[in-house]
Structures are given as structure tokens and as C-alpha cells.
C-alpha atoms as an extended CHARMM CRD file, in Angstrom:
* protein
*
       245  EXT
         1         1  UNK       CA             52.9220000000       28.1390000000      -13.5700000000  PROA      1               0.0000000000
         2         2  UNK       CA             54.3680000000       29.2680000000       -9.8790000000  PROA      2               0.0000000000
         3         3  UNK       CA             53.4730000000       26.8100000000       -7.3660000000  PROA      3               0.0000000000
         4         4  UNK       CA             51.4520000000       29.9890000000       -5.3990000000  PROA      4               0.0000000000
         5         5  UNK       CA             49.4280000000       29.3300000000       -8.6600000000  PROA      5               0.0000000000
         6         6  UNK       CA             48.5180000000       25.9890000000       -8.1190000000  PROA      6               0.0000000000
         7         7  UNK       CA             44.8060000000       24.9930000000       -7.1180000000  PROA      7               0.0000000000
         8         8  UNK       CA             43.9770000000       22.0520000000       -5.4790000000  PROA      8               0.0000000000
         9         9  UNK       CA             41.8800000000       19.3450000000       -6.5960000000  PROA      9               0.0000000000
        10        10  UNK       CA             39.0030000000       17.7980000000       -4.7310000000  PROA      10              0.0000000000
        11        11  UNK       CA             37.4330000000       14.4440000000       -6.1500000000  PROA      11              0.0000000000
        12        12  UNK       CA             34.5280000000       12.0260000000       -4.9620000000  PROA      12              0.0000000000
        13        13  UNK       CA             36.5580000000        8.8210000000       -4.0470000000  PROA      13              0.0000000000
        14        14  UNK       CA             34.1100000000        6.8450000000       -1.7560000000  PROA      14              0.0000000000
        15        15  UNK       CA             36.0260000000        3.6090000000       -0.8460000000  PROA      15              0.0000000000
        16        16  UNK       CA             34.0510000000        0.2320000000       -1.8540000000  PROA      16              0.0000000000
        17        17  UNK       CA             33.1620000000       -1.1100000000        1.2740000000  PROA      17              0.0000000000
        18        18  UNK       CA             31.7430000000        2.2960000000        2.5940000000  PROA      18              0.0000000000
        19        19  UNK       CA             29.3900000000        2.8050000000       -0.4690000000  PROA      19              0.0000000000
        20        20  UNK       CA             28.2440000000       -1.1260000000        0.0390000000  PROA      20              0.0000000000
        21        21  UNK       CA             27.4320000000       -0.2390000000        4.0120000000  PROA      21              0.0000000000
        22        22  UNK       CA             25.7930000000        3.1880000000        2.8100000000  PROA      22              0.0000000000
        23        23  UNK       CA             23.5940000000        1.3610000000        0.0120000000  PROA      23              0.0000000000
        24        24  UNK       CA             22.7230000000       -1.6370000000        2.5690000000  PROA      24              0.0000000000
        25        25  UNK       CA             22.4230000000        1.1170000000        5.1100000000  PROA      25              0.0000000000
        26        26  UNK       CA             20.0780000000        3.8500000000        2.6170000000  PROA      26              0.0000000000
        27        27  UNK       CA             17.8010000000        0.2060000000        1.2960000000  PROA      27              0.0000000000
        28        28  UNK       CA             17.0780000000       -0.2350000000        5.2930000000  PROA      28              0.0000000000
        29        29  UNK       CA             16.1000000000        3.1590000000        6.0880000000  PROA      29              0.0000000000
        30        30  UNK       CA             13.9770000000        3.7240000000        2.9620000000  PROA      30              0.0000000000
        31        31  UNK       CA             12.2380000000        0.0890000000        4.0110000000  PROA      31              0.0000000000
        32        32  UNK       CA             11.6550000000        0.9580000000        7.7920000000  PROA      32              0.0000000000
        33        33  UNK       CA             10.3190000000        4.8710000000        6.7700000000  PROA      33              0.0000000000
        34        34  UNK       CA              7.7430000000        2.4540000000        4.2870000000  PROA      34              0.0000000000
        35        35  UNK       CA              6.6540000000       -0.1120000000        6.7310000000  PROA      35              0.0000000000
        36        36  UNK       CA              6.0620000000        2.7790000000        9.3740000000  PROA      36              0.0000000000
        37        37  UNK       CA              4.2870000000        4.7360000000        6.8500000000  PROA      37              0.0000000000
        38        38  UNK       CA              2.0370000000        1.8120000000        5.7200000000  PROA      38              0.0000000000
        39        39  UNK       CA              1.4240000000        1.2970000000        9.1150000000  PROA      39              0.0000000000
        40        40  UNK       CA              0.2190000000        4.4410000000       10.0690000000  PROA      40              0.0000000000
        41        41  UNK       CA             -2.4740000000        4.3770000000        6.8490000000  PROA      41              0.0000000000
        42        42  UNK       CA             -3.8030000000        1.0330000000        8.0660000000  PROA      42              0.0000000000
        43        43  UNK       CA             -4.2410000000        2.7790000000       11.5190000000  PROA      43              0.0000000000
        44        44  UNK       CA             -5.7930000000        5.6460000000        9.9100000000  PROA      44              0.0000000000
        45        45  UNK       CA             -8.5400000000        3.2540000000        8.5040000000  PROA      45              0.0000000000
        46        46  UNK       CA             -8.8450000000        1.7830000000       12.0090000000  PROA      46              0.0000000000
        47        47  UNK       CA             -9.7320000000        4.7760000000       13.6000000000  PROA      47              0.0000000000
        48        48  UNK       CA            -11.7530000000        6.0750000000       10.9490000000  PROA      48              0.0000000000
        49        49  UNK       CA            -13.9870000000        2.8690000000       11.2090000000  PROA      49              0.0000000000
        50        50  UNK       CA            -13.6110000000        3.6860000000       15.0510000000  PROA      50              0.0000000000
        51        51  UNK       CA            -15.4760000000        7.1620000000       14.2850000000  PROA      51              0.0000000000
        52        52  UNK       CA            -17.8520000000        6.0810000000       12.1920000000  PROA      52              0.0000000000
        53        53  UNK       CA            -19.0800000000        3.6560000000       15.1440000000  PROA      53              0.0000000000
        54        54  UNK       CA            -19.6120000000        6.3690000000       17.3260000000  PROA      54              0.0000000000
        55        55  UNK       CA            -23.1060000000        6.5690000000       15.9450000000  PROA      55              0.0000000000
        56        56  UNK       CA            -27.0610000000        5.5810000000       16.9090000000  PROA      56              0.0000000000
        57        57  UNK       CA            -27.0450000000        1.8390000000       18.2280000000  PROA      57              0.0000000000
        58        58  UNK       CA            -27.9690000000       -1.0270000000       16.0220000000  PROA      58              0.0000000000
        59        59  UNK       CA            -30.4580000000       -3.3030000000       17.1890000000  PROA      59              0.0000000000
        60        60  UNK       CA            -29.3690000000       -6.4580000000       16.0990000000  PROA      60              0.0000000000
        61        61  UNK       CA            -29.9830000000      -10.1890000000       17.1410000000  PROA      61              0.0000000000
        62        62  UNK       CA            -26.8070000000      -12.4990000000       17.5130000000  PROA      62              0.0000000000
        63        63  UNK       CA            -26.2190000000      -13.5520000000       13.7280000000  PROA      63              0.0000000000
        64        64  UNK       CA            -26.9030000000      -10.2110000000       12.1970000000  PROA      64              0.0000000000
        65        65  UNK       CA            -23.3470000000       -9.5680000000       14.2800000000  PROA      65              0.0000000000
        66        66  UNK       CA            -21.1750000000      -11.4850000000       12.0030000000  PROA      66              0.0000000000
        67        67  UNK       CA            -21.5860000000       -8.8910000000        8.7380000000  PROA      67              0.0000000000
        68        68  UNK       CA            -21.1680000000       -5.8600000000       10.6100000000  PROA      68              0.0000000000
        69        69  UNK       CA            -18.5700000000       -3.5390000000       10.2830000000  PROA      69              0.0000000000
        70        70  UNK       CA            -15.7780000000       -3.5000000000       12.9140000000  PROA      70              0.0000000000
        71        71  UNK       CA            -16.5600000000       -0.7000000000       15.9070000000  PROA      71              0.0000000000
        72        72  UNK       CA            -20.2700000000       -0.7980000000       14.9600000000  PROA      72              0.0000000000
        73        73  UNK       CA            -22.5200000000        0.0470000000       18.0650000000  PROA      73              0.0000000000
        74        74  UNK       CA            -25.4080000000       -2.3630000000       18.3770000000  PROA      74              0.0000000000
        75        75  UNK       CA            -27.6890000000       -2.9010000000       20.8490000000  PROA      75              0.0000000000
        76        76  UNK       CA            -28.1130000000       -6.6930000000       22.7110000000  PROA      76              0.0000000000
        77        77  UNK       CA            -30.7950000000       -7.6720000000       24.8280000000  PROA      77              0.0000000000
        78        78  UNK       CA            -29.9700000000      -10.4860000000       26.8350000000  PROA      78              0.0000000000
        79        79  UNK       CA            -28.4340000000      -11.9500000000       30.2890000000  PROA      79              0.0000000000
        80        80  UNK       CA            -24.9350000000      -11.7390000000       31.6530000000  PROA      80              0.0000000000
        81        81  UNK       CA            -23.8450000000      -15.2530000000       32.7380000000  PROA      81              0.0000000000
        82        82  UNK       CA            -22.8460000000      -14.0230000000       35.9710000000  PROA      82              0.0000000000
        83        83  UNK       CA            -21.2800000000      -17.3020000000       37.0930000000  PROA      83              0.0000000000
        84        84  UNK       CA            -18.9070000000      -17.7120000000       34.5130000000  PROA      84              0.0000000000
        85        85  UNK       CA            -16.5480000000      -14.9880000000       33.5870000000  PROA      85              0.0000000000
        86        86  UNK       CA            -13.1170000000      -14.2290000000       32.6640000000  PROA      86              0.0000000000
        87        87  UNK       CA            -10.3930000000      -12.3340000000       33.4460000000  PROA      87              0.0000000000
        88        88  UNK       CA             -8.1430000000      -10.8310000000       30.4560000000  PROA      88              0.0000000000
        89        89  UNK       CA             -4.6320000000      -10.3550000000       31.8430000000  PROA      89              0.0000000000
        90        90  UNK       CA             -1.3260000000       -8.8130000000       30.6700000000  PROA      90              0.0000000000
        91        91  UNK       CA             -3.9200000000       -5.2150000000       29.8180000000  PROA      91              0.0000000000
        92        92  UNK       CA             -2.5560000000       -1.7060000000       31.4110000000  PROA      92              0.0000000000
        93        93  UNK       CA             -4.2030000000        1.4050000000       31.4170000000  PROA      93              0.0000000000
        94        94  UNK       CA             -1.5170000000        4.3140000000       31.6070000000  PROA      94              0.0000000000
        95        95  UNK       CA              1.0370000000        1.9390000000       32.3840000000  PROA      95              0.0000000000
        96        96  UNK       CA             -0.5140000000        0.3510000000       35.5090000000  PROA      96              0.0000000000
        97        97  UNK       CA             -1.0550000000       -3.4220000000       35.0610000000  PROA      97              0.0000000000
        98        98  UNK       CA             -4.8050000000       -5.1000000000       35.1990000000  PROA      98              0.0000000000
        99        99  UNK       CA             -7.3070000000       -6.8490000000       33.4800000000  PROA      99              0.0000000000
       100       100  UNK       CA            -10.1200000000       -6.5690000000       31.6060000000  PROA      100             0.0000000000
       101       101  UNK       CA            -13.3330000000       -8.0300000000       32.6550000000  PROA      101             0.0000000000
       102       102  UNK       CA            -15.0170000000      -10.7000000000       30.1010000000  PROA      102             0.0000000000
       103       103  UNK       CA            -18.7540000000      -11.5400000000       31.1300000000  PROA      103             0.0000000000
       104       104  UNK       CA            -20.8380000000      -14.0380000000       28.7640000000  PROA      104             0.0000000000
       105       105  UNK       CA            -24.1180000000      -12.5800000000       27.5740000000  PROA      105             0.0000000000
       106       106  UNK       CA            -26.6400000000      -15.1960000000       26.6570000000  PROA      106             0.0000000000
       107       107  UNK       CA            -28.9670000000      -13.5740000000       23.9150000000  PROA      107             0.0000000000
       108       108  UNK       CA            -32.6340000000      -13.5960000000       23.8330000000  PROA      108             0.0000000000
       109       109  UNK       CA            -31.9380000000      -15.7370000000       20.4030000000  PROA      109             0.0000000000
       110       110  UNK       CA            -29.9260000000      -18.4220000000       22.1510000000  PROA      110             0.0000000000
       111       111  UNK       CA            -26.4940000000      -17.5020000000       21.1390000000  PROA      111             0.0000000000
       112       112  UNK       CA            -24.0130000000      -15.5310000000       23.4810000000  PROA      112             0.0000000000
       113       113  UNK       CA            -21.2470000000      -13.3510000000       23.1150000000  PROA      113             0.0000000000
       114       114  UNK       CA            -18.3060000000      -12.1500000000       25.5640000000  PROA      114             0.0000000000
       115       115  UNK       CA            -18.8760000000       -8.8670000000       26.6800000000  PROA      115             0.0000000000
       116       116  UNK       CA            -15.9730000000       -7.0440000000       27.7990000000  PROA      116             0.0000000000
       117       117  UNK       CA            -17.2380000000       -4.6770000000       30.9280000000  PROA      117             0.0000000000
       118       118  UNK       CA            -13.8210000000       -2.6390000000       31.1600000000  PROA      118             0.0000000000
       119       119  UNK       CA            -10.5050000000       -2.5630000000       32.9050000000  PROA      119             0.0000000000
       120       120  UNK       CA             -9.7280000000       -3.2390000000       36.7620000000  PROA      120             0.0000000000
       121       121  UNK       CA             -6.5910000000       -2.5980000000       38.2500000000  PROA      121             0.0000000000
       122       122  UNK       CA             -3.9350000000       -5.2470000000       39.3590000000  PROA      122             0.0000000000
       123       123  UNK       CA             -4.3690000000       -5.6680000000       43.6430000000  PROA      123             0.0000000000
       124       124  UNK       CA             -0.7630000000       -7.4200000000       43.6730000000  PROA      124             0.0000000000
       125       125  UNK       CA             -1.9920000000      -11.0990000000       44.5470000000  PROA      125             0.0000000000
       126       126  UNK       CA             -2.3280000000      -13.2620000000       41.4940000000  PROA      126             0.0000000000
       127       127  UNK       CA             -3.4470000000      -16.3560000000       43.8430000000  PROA      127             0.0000000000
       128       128  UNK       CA             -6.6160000000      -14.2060000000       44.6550000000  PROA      128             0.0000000000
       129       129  UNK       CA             -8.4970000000      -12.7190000000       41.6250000000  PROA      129             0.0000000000
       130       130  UNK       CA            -10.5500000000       -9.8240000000       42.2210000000  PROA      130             0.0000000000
       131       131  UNK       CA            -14.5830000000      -10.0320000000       42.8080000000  PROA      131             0.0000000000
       132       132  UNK       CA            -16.7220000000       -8.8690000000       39.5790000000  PROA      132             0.0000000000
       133       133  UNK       CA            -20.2390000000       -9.0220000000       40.6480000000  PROA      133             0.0000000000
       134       134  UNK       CA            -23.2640000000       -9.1940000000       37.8580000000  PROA      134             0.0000000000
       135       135  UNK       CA            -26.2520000000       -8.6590000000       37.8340000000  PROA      135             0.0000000000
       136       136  UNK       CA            -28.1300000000      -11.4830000000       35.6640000000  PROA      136             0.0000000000
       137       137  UNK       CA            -31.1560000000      -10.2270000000       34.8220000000  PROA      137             0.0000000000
       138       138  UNK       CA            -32.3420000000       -9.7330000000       31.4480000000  PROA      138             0.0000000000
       139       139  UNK       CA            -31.8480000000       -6.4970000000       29.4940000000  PROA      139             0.0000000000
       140       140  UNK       CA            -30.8180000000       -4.2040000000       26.8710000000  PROA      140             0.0000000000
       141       141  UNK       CA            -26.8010000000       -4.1810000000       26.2150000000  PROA      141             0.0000000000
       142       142  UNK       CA            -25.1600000000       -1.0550000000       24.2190000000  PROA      142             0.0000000000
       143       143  UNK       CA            -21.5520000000       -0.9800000000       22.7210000000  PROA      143             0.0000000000
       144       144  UNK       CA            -19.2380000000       -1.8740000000       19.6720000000  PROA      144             0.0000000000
       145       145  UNK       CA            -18.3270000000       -4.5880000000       17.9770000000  PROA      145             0.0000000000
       146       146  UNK       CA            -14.5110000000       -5.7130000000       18.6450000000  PROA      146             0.0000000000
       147       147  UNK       CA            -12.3950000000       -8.4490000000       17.9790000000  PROA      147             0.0000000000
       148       148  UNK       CA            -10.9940000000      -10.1740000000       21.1220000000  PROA      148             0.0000000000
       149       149  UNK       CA             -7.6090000000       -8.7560000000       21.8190000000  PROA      149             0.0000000000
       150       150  UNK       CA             -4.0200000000      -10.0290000000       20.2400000000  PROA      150             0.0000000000
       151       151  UNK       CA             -0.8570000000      -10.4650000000       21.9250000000  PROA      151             0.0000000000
       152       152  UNK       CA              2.5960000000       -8.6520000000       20.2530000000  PROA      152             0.0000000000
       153       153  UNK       CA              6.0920000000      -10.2790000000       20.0150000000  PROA      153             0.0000000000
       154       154  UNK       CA              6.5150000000       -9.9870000000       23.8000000000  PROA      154             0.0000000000
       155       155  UNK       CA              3.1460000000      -11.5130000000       24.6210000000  PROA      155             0.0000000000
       156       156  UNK       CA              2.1080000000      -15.1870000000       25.3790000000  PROA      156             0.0000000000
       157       157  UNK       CA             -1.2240000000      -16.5370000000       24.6930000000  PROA      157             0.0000000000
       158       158  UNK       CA             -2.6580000000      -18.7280000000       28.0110000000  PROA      158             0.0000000000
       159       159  UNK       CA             -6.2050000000      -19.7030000000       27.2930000000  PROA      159             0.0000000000
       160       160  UNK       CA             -8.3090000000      -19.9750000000       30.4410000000  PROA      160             0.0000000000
       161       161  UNK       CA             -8.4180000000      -23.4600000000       32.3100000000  PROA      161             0.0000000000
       162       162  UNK       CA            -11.5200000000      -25.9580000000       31.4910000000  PROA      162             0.0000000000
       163       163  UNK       CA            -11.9320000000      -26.9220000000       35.2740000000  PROA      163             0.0000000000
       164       164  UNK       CA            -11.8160000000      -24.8850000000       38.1450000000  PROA      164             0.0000000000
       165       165  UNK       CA            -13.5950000000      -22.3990000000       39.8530000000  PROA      165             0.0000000000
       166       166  UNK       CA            -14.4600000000      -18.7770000000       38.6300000000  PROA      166             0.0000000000
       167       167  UNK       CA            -13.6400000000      -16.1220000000       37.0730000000  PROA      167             0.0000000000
       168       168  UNK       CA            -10.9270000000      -17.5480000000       35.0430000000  PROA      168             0.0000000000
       169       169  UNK       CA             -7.5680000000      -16.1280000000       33.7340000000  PROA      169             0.0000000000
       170       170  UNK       CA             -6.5480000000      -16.0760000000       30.1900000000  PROA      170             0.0000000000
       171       171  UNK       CA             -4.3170000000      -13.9930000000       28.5770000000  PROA      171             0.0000000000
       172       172  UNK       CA             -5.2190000000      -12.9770000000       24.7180000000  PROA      172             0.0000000000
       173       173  UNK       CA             -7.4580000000      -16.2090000000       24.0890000000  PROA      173             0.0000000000
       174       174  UNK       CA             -9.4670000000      -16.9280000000       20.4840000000  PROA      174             0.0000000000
       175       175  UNK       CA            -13.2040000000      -17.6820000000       20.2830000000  PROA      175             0.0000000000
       176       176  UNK       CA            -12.2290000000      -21.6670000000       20.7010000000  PROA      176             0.0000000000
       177       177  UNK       CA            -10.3230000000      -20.8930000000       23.9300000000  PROA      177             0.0000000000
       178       178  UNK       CA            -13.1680000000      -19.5980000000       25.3150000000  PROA      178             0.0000000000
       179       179  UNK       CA            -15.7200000000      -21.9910000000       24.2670000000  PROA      179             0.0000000000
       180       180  UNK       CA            -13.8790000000      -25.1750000000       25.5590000000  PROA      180             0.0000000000
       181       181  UNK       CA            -14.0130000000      -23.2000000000       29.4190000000  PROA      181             0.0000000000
       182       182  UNK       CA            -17.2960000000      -22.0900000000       28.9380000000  PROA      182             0.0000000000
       183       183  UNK       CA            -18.7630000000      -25.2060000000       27.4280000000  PROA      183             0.0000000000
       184       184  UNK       CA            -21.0010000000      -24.0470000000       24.9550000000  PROA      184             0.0000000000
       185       185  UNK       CA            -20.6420000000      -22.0590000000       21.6400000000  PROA      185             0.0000000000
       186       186  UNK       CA            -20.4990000000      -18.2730000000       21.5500000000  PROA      186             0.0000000000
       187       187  UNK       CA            -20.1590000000      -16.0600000000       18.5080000000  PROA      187             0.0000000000
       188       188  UNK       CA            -17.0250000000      -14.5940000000       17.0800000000  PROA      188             0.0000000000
       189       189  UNK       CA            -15.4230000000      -11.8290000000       18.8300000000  PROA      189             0.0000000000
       190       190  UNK       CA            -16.8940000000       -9.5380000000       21.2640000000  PROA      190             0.0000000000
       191       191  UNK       CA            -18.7820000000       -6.3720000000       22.4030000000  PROA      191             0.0000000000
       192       192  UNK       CA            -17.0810000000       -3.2550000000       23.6560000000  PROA      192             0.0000000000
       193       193  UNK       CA            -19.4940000000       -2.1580000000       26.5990000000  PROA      193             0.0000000000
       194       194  UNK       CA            -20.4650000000        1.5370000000       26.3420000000  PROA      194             0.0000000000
       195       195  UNK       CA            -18.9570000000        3.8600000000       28.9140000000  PROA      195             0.0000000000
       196       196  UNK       CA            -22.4480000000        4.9640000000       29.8800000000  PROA      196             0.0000000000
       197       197  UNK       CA            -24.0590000000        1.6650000000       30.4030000000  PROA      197             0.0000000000
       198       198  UNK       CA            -24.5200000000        0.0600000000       34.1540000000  PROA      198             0.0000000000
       199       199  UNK       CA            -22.5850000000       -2.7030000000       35.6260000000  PROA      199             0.0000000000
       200       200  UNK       CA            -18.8470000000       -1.9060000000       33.8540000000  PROA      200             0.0000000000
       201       201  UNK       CA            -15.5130000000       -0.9770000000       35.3500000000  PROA      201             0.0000000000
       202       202  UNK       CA            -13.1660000000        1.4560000000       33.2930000000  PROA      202             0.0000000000
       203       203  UNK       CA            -13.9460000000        2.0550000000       29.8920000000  PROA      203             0.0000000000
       204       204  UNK       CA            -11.9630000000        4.2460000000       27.5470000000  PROA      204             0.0000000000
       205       205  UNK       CA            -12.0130000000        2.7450000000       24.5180000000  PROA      205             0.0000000000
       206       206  UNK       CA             -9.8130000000        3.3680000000       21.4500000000  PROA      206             0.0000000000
       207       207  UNK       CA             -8.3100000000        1.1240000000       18.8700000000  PROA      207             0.0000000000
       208       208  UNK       CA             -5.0960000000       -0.6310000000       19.9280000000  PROA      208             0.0000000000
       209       209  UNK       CA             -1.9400000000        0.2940000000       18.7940000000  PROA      209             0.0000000000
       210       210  UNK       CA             -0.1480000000        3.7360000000       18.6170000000  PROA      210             0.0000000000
       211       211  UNK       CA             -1.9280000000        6.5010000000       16.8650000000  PROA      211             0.0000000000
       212       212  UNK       CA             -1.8680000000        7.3040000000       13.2580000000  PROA      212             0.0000000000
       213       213  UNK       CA              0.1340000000        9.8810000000       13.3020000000  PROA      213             0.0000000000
       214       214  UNK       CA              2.7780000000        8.5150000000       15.5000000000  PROA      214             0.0000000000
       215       215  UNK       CA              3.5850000000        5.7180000000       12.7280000000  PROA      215             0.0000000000
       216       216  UNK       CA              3.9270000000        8.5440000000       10.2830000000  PROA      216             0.0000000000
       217       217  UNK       CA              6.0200000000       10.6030000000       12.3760000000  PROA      217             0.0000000000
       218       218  UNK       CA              8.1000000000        7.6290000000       12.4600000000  PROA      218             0.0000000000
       219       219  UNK       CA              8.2710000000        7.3770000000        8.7770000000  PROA      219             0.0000000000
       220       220  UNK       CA              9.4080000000       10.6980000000        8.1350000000  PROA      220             0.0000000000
       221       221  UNK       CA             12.2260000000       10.0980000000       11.0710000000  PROA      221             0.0000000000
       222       222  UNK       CA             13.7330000000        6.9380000000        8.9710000000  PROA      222             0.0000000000
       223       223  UNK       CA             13.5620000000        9.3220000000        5.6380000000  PROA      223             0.0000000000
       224       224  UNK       CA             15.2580000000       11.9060000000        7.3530000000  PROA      224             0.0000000000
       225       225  UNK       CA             18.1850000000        9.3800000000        8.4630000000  PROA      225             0.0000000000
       226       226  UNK       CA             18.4580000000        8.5670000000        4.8440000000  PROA      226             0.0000000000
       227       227  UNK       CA             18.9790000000       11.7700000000        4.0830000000  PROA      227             0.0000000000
       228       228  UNK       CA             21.3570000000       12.3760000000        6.4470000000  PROA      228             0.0000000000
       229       229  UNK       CA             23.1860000000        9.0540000000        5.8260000000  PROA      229             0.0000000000
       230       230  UNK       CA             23.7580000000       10.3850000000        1.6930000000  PROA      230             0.0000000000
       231       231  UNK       CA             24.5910000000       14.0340000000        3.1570000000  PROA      231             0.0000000000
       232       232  UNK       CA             27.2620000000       12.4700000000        5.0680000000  PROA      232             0.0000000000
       233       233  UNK       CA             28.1380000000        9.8710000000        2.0970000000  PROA      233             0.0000000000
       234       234  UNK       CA             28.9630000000       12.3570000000       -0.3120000000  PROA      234             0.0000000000
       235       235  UNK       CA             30.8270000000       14.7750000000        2.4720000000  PROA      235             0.0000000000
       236       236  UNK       CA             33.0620000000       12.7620000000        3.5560000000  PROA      236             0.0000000000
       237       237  UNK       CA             34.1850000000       11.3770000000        0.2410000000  PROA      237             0.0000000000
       238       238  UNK       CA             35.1370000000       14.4260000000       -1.2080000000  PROA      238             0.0000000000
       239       239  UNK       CA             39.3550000000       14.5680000000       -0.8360000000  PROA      239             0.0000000000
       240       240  UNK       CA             41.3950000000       17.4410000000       -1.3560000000  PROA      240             0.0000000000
       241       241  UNK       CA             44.4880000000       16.9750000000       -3.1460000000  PROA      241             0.0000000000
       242       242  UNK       CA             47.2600000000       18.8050000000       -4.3490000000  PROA      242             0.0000000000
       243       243  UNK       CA             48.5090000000       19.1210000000       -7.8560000000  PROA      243             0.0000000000
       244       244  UNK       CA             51.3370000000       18.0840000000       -8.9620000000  PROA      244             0.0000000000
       245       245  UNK       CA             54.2420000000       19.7740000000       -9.4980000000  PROA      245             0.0000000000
């Protein structure tokens, strides 16, 4: 055969140490686009639950709280403890730092339950907390069910002092936290205050966390840089060589 004749050959000769980085590589891409994915269903269910909350108001006494669903809407009557309240730090609104404002409410029943009234901005002075007048009268109390609010990786818990004057600062306490400052029991979690009831600050409420869609978004992002990462795999261990003569 004339060497104008000749073809040349290409073969798929990945070295070993690439295909071990592209397999460690492909395993961590396929994980992340999982966990992502996952987490974007379980955020699905939390804003479905959020929805479904968004209901008539259920009347409800302090331990009929405990078996209700997350986000429900009840309705209290009680007392805000005027006298005693707390300050949630470390919570932004649109990326401006605040607080959130955590007011008792003793229940006609005897039991209480924090109340969070909404978000207030940060004045710049943490040596002088801001004023968040109550009235203390008894009444009727609508909003939804909530857990009380969990730090990340980046966030430290500081429950509130024990002594001290008031309001008091505490950055994503539990129920126990709360309870040793306030000196009494109070129920598990707390009530999201409606946007339309009296005596709140700024209340836009949504679960926490990014939005469902986001975490799938996500998802499909590390699937696509698996896809990429085989595309390139297999291109650039193709070789071209030349026959022999």
C-alpha cells in the first residue's frame, strides 16, 4: 500500500491517574447534584406545609399547640409579658442586619409561649438595644406555628443572660435557653405573629432557607458538570496515530 494510502488510527488511551481523578471527580458531582436535589424536595414539603397554613385560624388553648402541624395559624388569647422580652440577633432582612422581636404571651390557660412580633433594623450601637413597647392587656393573638430559629455552620448559639435588665439578647436559643432567663416554663417553639395583627414590627414571613427551586436548579448544575467532565474524559483521550510503515 503507498504511504498516501495510509489512514491513521485514533484509539481511547485515557492514562490511569486521569480516569481515577475523573471517577473520584464524576462520584462527587453525581453526590452534590443528589444532596441539592434532596434538598430542594424537603423544601418543597416546607413550603407546601407553609401554604396550607395560610388558612382560617385555629382556636386553640396552649397544649392543643404541641400536635399541630408546622405553619398552622391558630388563634391565642392571652397577655404579652411586656417586661420581659428578647431580642433575636444575627436576623437580616434583604441583607440589612437586625433582630427579631420575642415577646412572652402568658395564656388564659396558664402556659405561655414566645411570640415573635417581627424584624427591627440594626441602629449601629450594640451597648444600647432598641425600645419595643407592649401593650399588656389581654387579648386575642393570630399567627403560625414555628419552631424557634437555627443557626448554620457560620452561626453561634448565645442564649440570653439569666440576670440583667431587659430586653435580652440571644442569638438562635432552644426552649431551655429561654426558660432559665425567663424563669418559668413556656411551651415548645413559637408563634409567627400575623402581618395584620397590632403591636408587630416587620413581618414577611416565609420558611427559611433558599427556595425550592433554587436547590434544584443547583442539582441540575452539578449533573451538567458531570456531563461535561465525561464529554471532556472521552475527548481528550482519543490519540491520533499513524500507521506504521
Amino acid at each position: 500500500m503507498d504511504a498516501t494510502e495510509r489512514k491513521s488510527v485514533r484509539t481511547f488511551a485515557p492514562s490511569p491517574l486521569m480516569t481515577m481523578a475523573t471517577v473520584a471527580l464524576l462520584a462527587l458531582f453525581l453526590s452534590l447534584g443528589r444532596w441539592q436535589w434532596n434538598r430542594g424536595v424537603d423544601r418543597q414539603a416546607e413550603w407546601d406545609a407553609f401554604a396550607r397554613g395560610s388558612g382560617a385560624a385555629v382556636p386553640v388553648s396552649g397544649p392543643g399547640l404541641a400536635p399541630l402541624e408546622r405553619y398552622t395559624r391558630v388563634s391565642l388569647r392571652g397577655a404579652y409579658d411586656s417586661g420581659q422580652q428578647f431580642l433575636l440577633d444575627n436576623r437580616s432582612f434583604e441583607g440589612r442586619p437586625g433582630f427579631e422581636v420575642l415577646t412572652i404571651l402568658r395564656l388564659v390557660d396558664g402556659s405561655a409561649i414566645p411570640v415573635d412580633r417581627g424584624w427591627i433594623p440594626f441602629d449601629g450601637y450594640r451597648d444600647r438595644l432598641p425600645a419595643i413597647p407592649v401593650a399588656s392587656d389581654e387579648r386575642q393573638v393570630l399567627g403560625r406555628i414555628d419552631r424557634l430559629p437555627s443557626g448554620g455552620l457560620d452561626s453561634g448559639r448565645a442564649p440570653p443572660a439569666t440576670t440583667g435588665s431587659w430586653p435580652r439578647l440571644t442569638s438562635f436559643p432552644v426552649t431551655a435557653d429561654l426558660q432559665a432567663a425567663y424563669g418559668a416554663p413556656l411551651l415548645d417553639g413559637m408563634v409567627l405573629l400575623d402581618p395584620g395583627e397590632p403591636d408587630g414590627y416587620l413581618r414577611k414571613w416565609r420558611p427559611p432557607g433558599l427556595e425550592p427551586d433554587k436547590h434544584k436548579s443547583y442539582a441540575i448544575q452539578w449533573w451538567g458538570f458531570a456531563v461535561l467532565l465525561l464529554v471532556l474524559y472521552v475527548g481528550l483521550n482519543f490519540k491520533t496515530r499513524e500507521p506504521r510503515s
